[in-house]
C-alpha positions as CSV (number, residue, x, y, z in Angstrom):
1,X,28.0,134.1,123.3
2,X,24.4,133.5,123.1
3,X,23.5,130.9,126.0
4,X,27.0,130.6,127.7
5,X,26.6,130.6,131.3
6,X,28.6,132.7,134.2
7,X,28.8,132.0,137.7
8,X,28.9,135.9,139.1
9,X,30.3,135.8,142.7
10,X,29.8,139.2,143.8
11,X,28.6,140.0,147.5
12,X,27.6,143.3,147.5
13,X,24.3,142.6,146.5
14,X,23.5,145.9,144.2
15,X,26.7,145.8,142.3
16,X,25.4,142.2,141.6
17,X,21.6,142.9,140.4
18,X,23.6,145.5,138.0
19,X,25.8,143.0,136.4
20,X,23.7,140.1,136.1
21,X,21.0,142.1,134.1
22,X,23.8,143.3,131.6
23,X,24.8,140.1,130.9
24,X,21.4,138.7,131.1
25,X,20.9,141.4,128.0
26,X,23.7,140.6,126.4
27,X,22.7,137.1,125.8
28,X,24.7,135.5,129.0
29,X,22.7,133.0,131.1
30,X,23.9,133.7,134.8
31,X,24.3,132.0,138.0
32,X,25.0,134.4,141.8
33,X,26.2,134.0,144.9
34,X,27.1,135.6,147.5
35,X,30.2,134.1,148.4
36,X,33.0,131.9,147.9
37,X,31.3,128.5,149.5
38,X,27.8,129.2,147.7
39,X,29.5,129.2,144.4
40,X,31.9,125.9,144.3
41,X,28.3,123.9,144.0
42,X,27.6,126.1,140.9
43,X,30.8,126.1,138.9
44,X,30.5,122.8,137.8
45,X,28.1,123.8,134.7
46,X,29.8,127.3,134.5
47,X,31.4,128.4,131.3
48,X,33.5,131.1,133.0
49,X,33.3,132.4,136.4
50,X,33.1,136.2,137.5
51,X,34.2,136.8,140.8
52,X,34.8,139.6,143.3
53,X,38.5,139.2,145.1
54,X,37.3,140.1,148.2
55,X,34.3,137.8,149.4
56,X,33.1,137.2,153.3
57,X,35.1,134.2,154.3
58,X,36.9,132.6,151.5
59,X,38.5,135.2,149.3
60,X,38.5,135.1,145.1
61,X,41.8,133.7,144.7
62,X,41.0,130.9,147.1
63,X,37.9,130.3,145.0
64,X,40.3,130.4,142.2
65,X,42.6,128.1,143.8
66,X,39.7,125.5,144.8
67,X,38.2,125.4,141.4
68,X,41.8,124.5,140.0
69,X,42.0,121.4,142.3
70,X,38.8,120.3,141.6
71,X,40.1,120.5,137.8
72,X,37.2,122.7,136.8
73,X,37.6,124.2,133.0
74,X,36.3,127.6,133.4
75,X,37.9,130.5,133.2
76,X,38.3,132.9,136.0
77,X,38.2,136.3,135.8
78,X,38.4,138.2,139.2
79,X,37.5,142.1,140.1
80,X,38.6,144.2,142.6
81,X,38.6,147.6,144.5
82,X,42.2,147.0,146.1
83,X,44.0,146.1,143.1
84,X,47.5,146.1,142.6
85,X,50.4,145.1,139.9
86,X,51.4,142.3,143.0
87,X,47.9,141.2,143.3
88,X,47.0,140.9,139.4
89,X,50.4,138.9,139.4
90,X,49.6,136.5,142.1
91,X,46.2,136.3,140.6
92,X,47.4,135.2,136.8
93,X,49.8,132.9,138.5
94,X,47.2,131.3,140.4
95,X,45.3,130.5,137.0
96,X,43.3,133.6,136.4
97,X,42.0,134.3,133.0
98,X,41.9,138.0,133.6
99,X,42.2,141.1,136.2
100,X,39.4,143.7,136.4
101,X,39.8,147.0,138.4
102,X,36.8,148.6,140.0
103,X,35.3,150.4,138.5
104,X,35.5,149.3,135.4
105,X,32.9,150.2,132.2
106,X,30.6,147.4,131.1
107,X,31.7,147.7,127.5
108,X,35.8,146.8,129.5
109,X,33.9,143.9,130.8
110,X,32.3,142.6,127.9
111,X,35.5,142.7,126.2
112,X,37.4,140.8,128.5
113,X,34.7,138.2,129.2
114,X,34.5,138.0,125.3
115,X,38.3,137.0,124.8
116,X,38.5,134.8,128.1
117,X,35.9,132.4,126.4
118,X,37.3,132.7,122.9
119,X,40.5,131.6,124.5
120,X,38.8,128.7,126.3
121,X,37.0,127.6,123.6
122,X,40.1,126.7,121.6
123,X,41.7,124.6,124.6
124,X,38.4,122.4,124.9
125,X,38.3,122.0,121.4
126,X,42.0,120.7,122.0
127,X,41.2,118.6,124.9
128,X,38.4,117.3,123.0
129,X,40.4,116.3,120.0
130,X,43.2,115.1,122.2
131,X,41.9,111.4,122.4
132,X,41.8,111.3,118.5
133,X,44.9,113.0,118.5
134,X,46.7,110.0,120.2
135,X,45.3,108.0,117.9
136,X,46.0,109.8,114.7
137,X,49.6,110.9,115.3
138,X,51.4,108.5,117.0
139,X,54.2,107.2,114.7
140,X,52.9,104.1,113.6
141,X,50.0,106.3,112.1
142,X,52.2,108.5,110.8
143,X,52.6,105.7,108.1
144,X,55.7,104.8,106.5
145,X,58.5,102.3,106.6
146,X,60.5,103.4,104.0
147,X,64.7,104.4,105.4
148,X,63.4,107.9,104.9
149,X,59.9,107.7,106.8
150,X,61.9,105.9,109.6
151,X,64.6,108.8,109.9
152,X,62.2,111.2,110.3
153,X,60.2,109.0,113.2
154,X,63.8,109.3,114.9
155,X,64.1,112.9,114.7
156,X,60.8,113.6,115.6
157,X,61.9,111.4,119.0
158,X,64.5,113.5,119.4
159,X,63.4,117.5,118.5
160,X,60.0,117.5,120.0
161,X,61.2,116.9,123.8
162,X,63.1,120.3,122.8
163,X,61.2,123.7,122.3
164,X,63.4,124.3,119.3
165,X,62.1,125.9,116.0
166,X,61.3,123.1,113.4
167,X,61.0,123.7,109.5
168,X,59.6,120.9,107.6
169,X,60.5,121.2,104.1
170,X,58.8,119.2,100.7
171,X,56.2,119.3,98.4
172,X,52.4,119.4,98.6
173,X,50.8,116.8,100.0
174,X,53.8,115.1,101.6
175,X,52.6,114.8,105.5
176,X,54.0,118.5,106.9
177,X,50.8,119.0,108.6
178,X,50.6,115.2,110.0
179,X,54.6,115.3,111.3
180,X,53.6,118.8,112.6
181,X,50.8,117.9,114.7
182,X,53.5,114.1,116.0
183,X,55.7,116.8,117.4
184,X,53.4,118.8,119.1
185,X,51.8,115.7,120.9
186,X,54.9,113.9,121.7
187,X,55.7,117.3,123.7
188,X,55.7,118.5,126.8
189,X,53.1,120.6,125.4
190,X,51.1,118.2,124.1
191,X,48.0,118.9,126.5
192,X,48.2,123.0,125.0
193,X,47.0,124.5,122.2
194,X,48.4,123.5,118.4
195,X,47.3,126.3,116.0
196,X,47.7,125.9,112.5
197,X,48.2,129.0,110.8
198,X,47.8,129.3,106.7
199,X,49.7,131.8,105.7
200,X,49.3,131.3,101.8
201,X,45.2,131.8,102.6
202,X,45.7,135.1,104.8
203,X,45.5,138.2,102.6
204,X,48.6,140.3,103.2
205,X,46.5,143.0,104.7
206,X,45.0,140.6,107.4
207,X,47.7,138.7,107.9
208,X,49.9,141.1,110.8
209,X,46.0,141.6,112.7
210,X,45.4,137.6,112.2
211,X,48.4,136.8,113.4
212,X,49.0,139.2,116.4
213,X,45.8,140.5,117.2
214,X,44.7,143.8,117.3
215,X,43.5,146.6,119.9
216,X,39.9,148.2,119.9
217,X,39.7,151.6,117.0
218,X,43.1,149.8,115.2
219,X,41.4,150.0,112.0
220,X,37.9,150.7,110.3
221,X,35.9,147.7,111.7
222,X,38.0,146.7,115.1
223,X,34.8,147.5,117.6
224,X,36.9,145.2,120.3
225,X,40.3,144.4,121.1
226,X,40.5,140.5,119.5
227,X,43.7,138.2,120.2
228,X,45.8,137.1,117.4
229,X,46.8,133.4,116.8
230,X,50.3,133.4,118.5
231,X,48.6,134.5,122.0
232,X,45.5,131.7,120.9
233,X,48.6,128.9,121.1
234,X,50.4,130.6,124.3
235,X,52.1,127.8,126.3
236,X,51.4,125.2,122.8
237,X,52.4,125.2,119.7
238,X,52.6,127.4,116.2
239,X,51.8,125.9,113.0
240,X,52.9,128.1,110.3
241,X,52.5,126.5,107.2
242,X,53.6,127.9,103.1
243,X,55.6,130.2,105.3
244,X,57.2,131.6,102.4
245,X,54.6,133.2,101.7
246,X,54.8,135.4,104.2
247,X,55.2,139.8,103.4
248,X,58.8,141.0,104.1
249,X,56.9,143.3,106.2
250,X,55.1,140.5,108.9
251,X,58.4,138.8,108.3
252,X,60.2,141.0,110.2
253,X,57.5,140.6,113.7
254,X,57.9,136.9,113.1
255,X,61.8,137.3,113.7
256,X,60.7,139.6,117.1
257,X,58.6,136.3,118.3
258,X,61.1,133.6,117.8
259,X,64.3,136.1,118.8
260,X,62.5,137.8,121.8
261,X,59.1,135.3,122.4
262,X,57.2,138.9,122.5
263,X,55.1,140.6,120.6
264,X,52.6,144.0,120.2
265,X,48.9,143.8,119.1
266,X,47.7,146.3,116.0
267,X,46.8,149.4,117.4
268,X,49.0,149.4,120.4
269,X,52.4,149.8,122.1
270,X,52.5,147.1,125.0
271,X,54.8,144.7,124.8
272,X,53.2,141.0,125.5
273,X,55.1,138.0,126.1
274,X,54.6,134.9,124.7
275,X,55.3,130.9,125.3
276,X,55.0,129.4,121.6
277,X,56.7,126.7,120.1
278,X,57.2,127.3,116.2
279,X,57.0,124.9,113.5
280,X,56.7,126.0,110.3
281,X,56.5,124.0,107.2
282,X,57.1,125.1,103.1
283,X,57.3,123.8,99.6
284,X,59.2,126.5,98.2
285,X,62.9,127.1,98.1
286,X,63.4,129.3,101.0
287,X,66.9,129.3,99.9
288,X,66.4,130.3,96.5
289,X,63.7,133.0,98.2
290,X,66.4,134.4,100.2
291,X,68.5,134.9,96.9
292,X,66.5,137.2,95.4
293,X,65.3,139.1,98.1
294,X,61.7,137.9,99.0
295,X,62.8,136.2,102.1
296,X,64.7,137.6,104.9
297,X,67.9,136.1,105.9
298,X,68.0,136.4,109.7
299,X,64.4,134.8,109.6
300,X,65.6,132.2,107.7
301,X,68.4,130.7,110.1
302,X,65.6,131.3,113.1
303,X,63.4,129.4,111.5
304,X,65.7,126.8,110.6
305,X,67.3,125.3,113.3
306,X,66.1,122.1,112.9
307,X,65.2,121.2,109.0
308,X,63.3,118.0,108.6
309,X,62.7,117.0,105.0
310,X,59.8,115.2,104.1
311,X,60.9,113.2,100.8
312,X,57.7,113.3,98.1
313,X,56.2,109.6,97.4
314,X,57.5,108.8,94.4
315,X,60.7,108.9,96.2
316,X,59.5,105.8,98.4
317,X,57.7,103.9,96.5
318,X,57.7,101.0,99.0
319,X,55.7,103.0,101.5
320,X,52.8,103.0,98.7
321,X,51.2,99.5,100.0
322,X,51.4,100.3,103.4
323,X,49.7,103.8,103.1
324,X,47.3,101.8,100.5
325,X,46.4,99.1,103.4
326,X,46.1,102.1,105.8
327,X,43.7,104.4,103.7
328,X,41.8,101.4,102.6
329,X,41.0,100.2,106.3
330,X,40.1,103.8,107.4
331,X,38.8,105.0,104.2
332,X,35.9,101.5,103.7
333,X,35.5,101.1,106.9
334,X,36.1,97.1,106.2
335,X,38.6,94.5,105.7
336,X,38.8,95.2,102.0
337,X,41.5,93.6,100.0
338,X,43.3,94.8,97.1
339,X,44.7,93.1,94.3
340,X,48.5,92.9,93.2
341,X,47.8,94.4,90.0
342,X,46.4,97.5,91.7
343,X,49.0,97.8,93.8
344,X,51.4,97.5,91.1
345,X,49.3,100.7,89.1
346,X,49.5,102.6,92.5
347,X,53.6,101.8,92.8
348,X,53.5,102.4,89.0
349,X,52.0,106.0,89.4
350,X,54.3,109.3,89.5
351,X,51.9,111.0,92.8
352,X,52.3,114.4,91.7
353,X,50.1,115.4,95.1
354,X,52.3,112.9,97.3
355,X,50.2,111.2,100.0
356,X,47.8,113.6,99.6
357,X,46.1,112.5,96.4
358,X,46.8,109.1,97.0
359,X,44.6,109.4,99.6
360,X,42.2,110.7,97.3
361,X,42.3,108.2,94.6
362,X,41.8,105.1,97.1
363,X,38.5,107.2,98.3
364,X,37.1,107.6,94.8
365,X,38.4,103.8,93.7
366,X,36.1,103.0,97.2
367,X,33.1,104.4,96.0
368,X,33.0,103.2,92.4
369,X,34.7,99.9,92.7
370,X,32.4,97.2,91.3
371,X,33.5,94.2,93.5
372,X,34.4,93.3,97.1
373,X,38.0,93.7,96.5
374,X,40.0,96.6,94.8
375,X,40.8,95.8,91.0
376,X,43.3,97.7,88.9
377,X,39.9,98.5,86.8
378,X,39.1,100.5,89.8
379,X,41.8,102.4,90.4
380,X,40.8,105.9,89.0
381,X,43.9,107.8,88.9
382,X,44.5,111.7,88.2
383,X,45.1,112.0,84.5
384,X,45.0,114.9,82.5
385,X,42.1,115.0,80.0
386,X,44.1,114.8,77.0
387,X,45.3,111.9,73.9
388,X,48.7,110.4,74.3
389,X,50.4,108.3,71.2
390,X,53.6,106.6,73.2
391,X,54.8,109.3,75.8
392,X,54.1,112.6,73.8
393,X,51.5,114.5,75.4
394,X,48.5,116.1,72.2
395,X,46.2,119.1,72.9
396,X,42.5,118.3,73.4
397,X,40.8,118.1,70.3
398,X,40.0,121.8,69.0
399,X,42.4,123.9,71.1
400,X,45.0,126.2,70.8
401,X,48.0,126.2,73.2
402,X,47.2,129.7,74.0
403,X,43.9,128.5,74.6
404,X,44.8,125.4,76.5
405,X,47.4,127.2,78.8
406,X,44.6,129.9,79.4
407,X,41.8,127.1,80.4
408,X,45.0,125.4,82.8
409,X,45.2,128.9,84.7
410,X,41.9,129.6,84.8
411,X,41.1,125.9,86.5
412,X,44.3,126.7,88.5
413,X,42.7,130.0,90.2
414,X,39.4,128.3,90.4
415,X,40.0,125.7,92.3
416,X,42.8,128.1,94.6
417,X,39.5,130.5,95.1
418,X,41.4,133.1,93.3
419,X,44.1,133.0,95.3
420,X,47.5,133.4,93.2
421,X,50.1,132.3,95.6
422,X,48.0,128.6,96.0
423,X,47.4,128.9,92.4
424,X,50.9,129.3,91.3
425,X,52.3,126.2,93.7
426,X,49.5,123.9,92.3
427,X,50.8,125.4,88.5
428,X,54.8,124.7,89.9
429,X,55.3,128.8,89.2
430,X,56.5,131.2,90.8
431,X,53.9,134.2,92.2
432,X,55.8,136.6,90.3
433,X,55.7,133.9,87.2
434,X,52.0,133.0,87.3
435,X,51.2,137.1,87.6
436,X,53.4,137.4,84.3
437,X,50.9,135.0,82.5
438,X,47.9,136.4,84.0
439,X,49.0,139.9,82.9
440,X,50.2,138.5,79.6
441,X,46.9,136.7,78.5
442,X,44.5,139.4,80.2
443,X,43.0,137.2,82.8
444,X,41.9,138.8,86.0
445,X,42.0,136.2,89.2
């Protein structure tokens, strides 16, 4: 918070001095007035505005109301002594961040300023990124011409007018987070927030509070009431990617947002609603989840209303030069050019990580190529560290295959920062699978 700046619109001129030196000391830089006119000058360079309702001549919600026409970007949070449930709604509709009721404790006040900029701060960094983001995800960035690329373009056309639940299914590496992000912009909620939520990198005892906030005293640690991602992307749109990863138990609040668009924080029992458009993305066989149990049926058909799947590279092979070409010019930063026997080695290769590590390998071929056009001498793909006589596959020199298999999962849950669900997709196992081994050879993530 330290050096964000409130305009406090207060006129009774006690209550003011008060306020401004508490959030002087807490960190706040602050601008007064006295009323309504004296502050539109000031809220220009204001990062939230803290106003009384009832001001000499204009009143707080007509402040309010000027600042929206004038297209100013702070938040508004309003106070009053005459509150009521019809004035706090008029208030919200007119664009207010928040409601305060006279008197209300300074610790109430810091809480509420605290969440009214944390929820600003994401929608500038939106705004901010929204120029790049028409660049970047527009479908002829979204690159592909393959039949399959070019169905999905249409269905993108067609589901993200709609605020219908998306599931993009396919492996690693394929796009999901790219076609994602093309939907939400070619929305009607393109100018709101897109959140992406991991849930593969939550741990299940963070993930409910992460994902639906929590209230003040909820748990050990929770010295302030803190929003959770769905109210972060209220009016936008939900990422929520490796969704099968996701605890039966947090499954079944996931169902309560897409069936009923509500939701209740950790630690209380009001009921908030909520405007979010879900897309959620796997690599898993949600199917095959929902066989044996780990994956709730209901949720399931909610969630899939409108499958797109995203087919892995090696599947269209003649999108490989095209994506080539495209890394290439944003990747070197200059006409480079490549030559036909390294685009034959690229089509050649099976892309294990899709897209993804194609991507890669065109960086590191970048950095080390030796001339001023891309050889097939410089194409350094991802090969396992091992000797091959015709298409069988040899230990490394000295090794077991207990020991081998052993040095694979420890690599695995290194480079997945111990984390056994990423660690198990990247090994092609199941969690349950990869625990099995773990447990089998004694290794400890």
């Amino acid at each position: 918070m330290s050096g964000q700046r409130i305009l406090l619109v207060e006129d009774e001129e006690r209550l003011r001095r008060v306020l401004e030196l508490d959030l002087v000391s807490a960190g706040y830089q602050v601008d007064k007035a006295g009323s309504a006119e004296a502050a539109l000058p000031l809220a220009e360079r204001a990062d939230l505005v803290l106003t009384d309702l009832k001001l000499p001549g204009l009143s707080g919600l007509e402040l309010l109301e000027r600042l929206r026409a004038q297209n100013a970007h702070a938040p508004v949070v309003l106070m009053t002594a005459f509150g009521t449930v019809e004035t706090a709604v008029e208030a919200m509709k007119a664009g207010a961040a928040d409601f305060l009721l006279k008197p209300f404790g300074l610790d109430h006040l810091h809480t509420v300023l605290k969440k009214a900029l944390e929820v600003q701060s994401l929608r500038d960094e939106n705004r901010k990124l929204r120029e790049e983001l028409g660049q970047r995800y527009h479908f002829d960035n979204v690159v592909g011409a393959s039949p399959a690329m070019r169905e999905i373009f249409a269905t993108i056309e067609r589901v993200a007018p709609t605020r219908a639940t998306v599931l993009l299914c396919g492996e690693s590496g394929t796009g999901k987070d790219l076609i994602a992000r093309a939907i939400h912009h070619h929305s009607p909620r393109r100018d709101r927030p897109f959140v992406k939520i991991n849930c593969s990198a939550l741990p299940e005892n963070l993930m409910e509070s992460e994902l639906f906030g929590y209230e003040r005293g909820a748990f050990t640690g929770a010295v302030a009431a803190k929003p959770g991602k769905f109210e972060q992307a209220d009016t936008g749109t939900v990422m929520l990617d490796e969704i099968g990863d996701v605890p039966p138990a947090v499954q079944v609040k996931l169902l309560r947002v897409l069936q009923e668009r509500e939701l209740e924080r950790l630690g209380s029992n009001r009921t908030r609603q909520i405007d979010v458009r879900v897309v959620a993305a796997t690599n898993a066989d949600l199917r095959a989840a929902l066989e044996q149990g780990r994956f709730r049926e209901d949720l399931y058909y909610r969630l899939n209303v409108l499958p797109i799947n995203v087919p892995p590279l090696r599947e269209r092979r003649e999108d490989i030069p095209r994506l080539a070409a495209h890394f290439i010019r944003t990747l070197g930063g200059e006409q480079l050019e490549i030559s036909p026997d390294a685009l034959r080695k690229l089509c050649e290769h099976h892309w294990p990580g899709n897209v993804r590590e194609l991507q890669n390998v065109i960086e590191r071929s970048l950095v080390l190529r030796s001339g001023v056009r891309l050889e097939a001498a410089d194409i350094r793909l991802d090969t396992p560290r091992s000797r091959a006589s015709g298409d069988t596959m040899f230990l490394p020199e000295g090794m077991t295959l207990d020991q081998y298999e052993q040095a694979i999962l420890r690599e695995a849950l290194r480079r997945a920062a111990g984390n056994k669900s990423q660690a198990a997709r990247l090994l092609g196992l199941t969690r349950n699978a990869l625990r099995y081994r773990l447990t089998q050879m004694g290794i400890e993530a």
